[in-house]
C-alpha positions in Angstrom: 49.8 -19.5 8.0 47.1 -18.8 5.4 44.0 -19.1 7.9 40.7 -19.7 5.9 43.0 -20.1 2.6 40.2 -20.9 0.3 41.3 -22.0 -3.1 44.9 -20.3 -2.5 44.8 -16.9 -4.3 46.5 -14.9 -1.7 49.0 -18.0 -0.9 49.8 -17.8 -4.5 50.1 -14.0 -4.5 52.8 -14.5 -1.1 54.9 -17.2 -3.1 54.9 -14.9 -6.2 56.5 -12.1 -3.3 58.9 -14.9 -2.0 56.8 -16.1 0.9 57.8 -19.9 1.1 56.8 -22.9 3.8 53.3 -21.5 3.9 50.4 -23.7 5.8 46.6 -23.0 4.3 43.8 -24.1 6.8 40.4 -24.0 5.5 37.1 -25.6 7.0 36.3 -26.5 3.2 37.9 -29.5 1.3 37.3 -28.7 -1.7 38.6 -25.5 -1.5 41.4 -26.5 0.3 42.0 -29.6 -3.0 41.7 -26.4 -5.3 44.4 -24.5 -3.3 46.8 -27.8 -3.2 46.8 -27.1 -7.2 47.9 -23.7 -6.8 51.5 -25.3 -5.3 52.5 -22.8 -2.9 51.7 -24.5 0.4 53.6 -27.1 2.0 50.9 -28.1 4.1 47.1 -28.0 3.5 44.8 -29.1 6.9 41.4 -28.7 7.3 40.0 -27.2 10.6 37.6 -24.6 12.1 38.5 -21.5 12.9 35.8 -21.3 15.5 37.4 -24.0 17.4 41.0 -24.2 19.0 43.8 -24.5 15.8 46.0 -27.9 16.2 49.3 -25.8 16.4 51.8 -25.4 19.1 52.7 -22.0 20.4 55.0 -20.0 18.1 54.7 -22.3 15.2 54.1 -19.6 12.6 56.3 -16.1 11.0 53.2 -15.1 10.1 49.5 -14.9 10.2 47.3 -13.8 7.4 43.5 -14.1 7.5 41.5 -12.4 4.4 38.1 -12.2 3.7 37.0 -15.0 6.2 35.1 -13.2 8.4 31.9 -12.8 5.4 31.8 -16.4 6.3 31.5 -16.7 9.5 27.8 -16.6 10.8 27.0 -12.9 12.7 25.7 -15.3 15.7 28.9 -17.4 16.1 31.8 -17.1 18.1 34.7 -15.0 16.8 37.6 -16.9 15.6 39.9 -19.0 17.5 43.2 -17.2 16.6 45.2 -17.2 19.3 48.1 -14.6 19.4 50.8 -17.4 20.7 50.7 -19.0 17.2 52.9 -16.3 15.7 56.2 -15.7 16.7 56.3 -12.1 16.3 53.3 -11.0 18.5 49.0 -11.2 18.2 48.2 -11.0 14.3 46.7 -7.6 13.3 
């Protein structure tokens, strides 16, 4: 899972490593349009990652999360990433 995928630059960097069956979730929809171009996820959704993600325990390999934090507001709550989303342990 791509959280906070943006337009899909570091989904299309994984794909080019053989990362397949990648999820983007963005709070944008246009960014998230602009990543569905790129072609390397098989699912785009749109939610906030201040608020619980719609995903049931385990559902991910992995969890990658870059750059998101420069737009999350100082004042707001951290994200809602909740280690039980990924099989392998709490995302670093």
């Amino acid at each position: 899972m791509d959280l906070g995928a943006g337009d899909g630059l570091v989904g299309k960097a994984l794909q080019v490593r053989g990362f397949k069956h990648m999820t983007a979730v963005d709070f944008s929809q246009p960014m998230l349009d602009l990543a569905e171009k790129r072609g390397c996820y098989k699912k785009l959704i749109r939610a906030d990652l201040q608020k619980p993600l719609p995903f049931e325990a385990e559902s991910f390999d992995v969890l990658v999360c870059t750059g998101v934090t420069t737009y999350i507001s100082k004042t707001a709550q951290k994200p809602q990433i909740e280690p039980y989303n990924c099989k392998h342990g709490p995302p670093l």
